[in-house]
C-alpha positions as CSV (number, residue, x, y, z in Angstrom):
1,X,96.2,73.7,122.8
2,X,93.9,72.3,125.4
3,X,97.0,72.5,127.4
4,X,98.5,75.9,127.0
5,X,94.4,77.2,127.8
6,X,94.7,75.4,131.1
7,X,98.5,77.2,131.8
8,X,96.6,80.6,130.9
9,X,94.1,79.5,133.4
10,X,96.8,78.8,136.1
11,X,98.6,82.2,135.2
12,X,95.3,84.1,136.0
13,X,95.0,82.6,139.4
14,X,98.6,83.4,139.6
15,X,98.0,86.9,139.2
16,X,94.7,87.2,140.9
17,X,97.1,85.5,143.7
18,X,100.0,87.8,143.5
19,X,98.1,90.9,143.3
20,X,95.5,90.4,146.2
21,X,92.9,90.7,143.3
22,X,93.8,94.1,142.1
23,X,95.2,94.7,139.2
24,X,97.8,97.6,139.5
25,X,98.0,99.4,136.3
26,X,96.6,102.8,136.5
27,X,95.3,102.7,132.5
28,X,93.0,99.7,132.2
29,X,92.0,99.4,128.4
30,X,89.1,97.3,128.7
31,X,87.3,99.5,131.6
32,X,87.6,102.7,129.6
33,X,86.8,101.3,126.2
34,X,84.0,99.3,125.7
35,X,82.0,99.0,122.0
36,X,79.3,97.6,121.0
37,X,78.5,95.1,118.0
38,X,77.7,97.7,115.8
39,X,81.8,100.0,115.8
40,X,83.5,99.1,112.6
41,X,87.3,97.2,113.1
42,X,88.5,100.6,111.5
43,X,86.9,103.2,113.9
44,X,87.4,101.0,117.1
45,X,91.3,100.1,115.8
46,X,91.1,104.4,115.4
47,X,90.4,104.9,118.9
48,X,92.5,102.4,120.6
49,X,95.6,103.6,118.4
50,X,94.8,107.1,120.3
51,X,94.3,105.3,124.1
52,X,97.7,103.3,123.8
53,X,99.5,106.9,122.6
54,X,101.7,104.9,119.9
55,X,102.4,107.5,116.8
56,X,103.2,106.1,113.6
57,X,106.1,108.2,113.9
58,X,107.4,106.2,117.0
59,X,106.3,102.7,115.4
60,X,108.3,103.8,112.2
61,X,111.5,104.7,114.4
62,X,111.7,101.3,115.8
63,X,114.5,99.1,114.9
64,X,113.0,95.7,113.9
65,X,110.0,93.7,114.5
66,X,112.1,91.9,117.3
67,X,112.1,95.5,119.3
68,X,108.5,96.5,117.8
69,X,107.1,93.3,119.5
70,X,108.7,93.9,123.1
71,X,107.0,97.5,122.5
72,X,104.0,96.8,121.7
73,X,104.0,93.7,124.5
74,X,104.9,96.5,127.1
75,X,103.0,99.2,126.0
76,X,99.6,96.6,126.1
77,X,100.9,95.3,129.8
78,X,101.0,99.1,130.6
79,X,97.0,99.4,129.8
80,X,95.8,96.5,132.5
81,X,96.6,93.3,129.8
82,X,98.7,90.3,130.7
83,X,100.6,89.0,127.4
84,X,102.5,85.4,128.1
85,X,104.5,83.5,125.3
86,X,105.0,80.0,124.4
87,X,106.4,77.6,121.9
88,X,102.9,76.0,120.8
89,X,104.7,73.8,118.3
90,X,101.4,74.0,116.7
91,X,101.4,76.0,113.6
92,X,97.8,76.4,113.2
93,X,97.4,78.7,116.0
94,X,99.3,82.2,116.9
95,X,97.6,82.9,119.9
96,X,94.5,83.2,122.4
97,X,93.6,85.6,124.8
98,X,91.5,84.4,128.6
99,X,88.7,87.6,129.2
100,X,88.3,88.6,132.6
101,X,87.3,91.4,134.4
102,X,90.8,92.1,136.5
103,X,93.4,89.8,135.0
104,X,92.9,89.4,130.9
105,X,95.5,87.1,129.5
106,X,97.3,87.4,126.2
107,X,99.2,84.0,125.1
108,X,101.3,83.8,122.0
109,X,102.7,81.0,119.4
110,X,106.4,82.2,119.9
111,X,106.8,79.8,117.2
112,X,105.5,81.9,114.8
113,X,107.8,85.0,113.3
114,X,108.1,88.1,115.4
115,X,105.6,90.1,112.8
116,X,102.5,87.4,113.6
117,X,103.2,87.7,117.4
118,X,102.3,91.2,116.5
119,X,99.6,90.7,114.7
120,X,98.0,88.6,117.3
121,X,98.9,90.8,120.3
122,X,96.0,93.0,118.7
123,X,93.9,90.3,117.4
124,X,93.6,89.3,120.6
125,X,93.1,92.7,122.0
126,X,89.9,92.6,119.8
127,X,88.4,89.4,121.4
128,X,89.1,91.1,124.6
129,X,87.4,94.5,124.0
130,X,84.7,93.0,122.6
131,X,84.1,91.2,126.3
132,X,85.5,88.1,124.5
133,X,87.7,85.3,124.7
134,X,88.9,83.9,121.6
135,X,91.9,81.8,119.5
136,X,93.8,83.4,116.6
137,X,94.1,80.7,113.8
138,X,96.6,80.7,110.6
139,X,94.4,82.7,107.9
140,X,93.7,79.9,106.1
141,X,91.5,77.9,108.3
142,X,88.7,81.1,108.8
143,X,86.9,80.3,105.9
144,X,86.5,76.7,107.5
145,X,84.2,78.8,110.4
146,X,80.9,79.7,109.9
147,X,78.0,81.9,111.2
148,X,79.1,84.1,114.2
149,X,82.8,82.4,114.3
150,X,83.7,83.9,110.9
151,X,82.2,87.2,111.8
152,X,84.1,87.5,115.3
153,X,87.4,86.3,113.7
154,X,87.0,88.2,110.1
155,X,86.1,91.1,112.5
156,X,89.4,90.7,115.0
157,X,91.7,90.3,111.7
158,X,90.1,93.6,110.4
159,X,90.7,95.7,114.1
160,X,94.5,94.1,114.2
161,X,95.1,95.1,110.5
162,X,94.1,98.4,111.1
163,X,95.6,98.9,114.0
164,X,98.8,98.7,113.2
165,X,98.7,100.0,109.3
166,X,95.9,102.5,109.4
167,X,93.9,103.1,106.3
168,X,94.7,106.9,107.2
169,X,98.3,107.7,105.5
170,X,99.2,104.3,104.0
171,X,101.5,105.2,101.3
172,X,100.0,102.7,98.7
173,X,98.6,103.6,95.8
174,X,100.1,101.9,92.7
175,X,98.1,98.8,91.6
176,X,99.6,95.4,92.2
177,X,102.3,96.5,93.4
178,X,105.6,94.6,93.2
179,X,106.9,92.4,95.9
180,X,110.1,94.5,96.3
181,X,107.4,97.2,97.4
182,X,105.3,95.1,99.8
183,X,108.5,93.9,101.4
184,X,109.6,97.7,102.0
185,X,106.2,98.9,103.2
186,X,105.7,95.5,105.8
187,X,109.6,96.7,107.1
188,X,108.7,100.1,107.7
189,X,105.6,98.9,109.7
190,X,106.9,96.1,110.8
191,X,104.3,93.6,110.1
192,X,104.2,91.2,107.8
193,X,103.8,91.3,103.6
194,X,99.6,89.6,104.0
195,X,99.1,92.6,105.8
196,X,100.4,94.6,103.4
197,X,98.8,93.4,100.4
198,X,95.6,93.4,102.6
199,X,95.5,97.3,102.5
200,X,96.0,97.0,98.9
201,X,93.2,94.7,98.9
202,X,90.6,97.2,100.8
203,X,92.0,100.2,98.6
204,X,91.1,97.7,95.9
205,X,94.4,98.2,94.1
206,X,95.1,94.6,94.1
207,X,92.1,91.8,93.2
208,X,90.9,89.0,95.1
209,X,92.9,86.2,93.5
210,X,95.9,87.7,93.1
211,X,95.9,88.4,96.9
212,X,94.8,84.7,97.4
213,X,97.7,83.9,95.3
214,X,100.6,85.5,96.6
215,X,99.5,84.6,100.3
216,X,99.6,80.8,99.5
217,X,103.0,81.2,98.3
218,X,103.8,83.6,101.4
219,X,102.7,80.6,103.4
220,X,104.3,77.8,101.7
221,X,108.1,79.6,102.0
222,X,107.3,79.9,106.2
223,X,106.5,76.0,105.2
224,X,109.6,75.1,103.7
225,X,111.2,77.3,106.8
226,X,109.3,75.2,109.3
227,X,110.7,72.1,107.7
228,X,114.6,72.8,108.3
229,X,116.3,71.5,111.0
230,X,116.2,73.9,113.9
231,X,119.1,74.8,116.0
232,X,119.4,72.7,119.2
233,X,119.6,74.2,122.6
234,X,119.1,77.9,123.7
235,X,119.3,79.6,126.8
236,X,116.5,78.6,129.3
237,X,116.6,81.5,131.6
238,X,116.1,83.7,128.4
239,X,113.5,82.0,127.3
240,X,111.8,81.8,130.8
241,X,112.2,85.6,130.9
242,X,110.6,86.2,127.1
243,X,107.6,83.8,127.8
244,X,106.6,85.4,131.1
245,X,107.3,88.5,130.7
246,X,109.7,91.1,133.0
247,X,106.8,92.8,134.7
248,X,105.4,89.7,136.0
249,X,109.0,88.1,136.7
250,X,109.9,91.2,139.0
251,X,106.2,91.2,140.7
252,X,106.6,87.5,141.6
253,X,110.6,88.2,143.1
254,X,109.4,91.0,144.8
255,X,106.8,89.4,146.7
256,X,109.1,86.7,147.7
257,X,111.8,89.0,149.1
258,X,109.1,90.3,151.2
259,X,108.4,86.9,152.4
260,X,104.8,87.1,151.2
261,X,105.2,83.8,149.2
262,X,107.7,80.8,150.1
263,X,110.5,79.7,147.6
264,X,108.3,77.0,146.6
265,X,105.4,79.2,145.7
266,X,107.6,81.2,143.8
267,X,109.1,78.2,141.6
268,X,105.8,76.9,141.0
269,X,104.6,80.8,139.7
270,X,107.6,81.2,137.5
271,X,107.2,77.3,136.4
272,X,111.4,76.3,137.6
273,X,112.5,74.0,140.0
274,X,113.3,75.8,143.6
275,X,116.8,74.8,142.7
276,X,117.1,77.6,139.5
277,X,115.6,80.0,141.3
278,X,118.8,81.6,142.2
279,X,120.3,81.1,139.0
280,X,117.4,82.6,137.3
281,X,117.6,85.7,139.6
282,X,120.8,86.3,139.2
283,X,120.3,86.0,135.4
284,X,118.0,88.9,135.6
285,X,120.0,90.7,137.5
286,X,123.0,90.6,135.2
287,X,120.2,90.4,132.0
């Protein structure tokens, strides 16, 4: 981890390089909202669901959490944030975000399934508005934190949940419901069934322990997943292209072809060797 927090470091000066300092998105989420201690998750999660213009109409249309994430990833890279992936091959940690005035960094496990990516895009978003930096942790190592920790990460769980199931419309209202049912509502908003059950939790329509229960079974299947042999190989110009994402990949050519950075400066801010560079372009271009 120590690691990928230096590589977000780098990735910052990267940008800071590549954009002479200014970042160039015209909607910068972090200038125009700013909270104190005192907003609840719910009210702040309210208001940025209205700055980012995402309908739960638009969010229900989407085809699966796969295009829900690339989105979401987009529509928070549209709104002055920086969102990087990477295989952490650390289960214990989706994600951490790098505040900073001009270039805020988002990094995520891209270990993790599709529907926690999303969950920690926002969970980090939290950290961020709150003039934070911060790292998003499996659920079941928060009660392990204490004092202000606990409150700052019980707090961007809250914002994240509500952000992307608001407490306004959620269909639930049967008590415990089935997990037939939790499995067709976490579909529909593409996240995952602990989010879910979580609203049912809040509308207490669901107790504490059987919560507690059903999320340590959640959490031993993705386990059991972990544990099976994992497909060899993959395509590395695809991955590249996931993990840095297509507005920085096409900010980084660009300033090449205008000979503002050499082919070496180039390999070293996209993290290749000069010799895939034209692979990798071409790649795009045909990608």
């Amino acid at each position: 981890m120590r690691f990928f927090v230096r590589d977000g470091l780098a990735m910052q000066i990267n940008l800071h390089e590549l954009f002479d300092g200014v970042n160039p998105s015209e909607k910068k989420i972090l200038k125009n909202i700013q909270v104190g201690d005192s907003v609840s998750a719910v009210v702040l999660a309210a208001r940025v669901r209205e700055y980012l213009g995402v309908s739960l109409k638009t969010q229900f249309n989407w085809e699966d959490e796969d295009v829900a994430l690339k989105a979401w990833r987009a529509t928070l890279e549209e709104s002055g944030l920086w969102v990087f992936k990477d295989a952490f091959h650390e289960d214990n940690y989706c994600g951490f975000c790098l505040h900073d005035e001009r270039f805020p960094v988002i990094y995520v496990n891209n270990s993790m399934p599709k529907v926690r990516q999303i969950f920690t895009l926002f969970h980090e978003l939290a950290h961020l508005i709150r003039g934070k930096g911060g790292i998003d942790m499996r659920q079941f190592a928060v009660p392990e934190l204490t004092g202000p920790y606990r409150r700052e990460e019980v707090f961007c769980n809250a914002f994240a949940g509500a952000m992307l199931v608001p407490h306004r419309g959620f269909p639930g209202n049967e008590h415990s419901p089935d997990n037939r049912r939790v499995k067709m509502l976490a579909k529909r908003y593409k996240v995952s069934r602990e989010v879910i059950l979580r609203r049912y939790l809040d509308k207490k329509l669901v107790s504490r322990e059987e919560y507690e229960s059903r999320v340590m079974r959640w959490n031993k299947e993705f386990a059991r997943i972990q544990k099976q042999p994992q497909k060899p190989g993959g395509d590395y110009y695809a991955t590249r292209r996931a993990y840095l994402g297509q507005k920085y990949l096409d900010i980084a050519f660009q300033r090449y072809h205008q000979q503002r950075i050499s082919e070496y400066q180039l390999a070293d801010y996209l993290g290749v060797k000069t010799k895939s560079l034209s692979a990798f372009q071409s790649y795009m271009l045909g990608g």
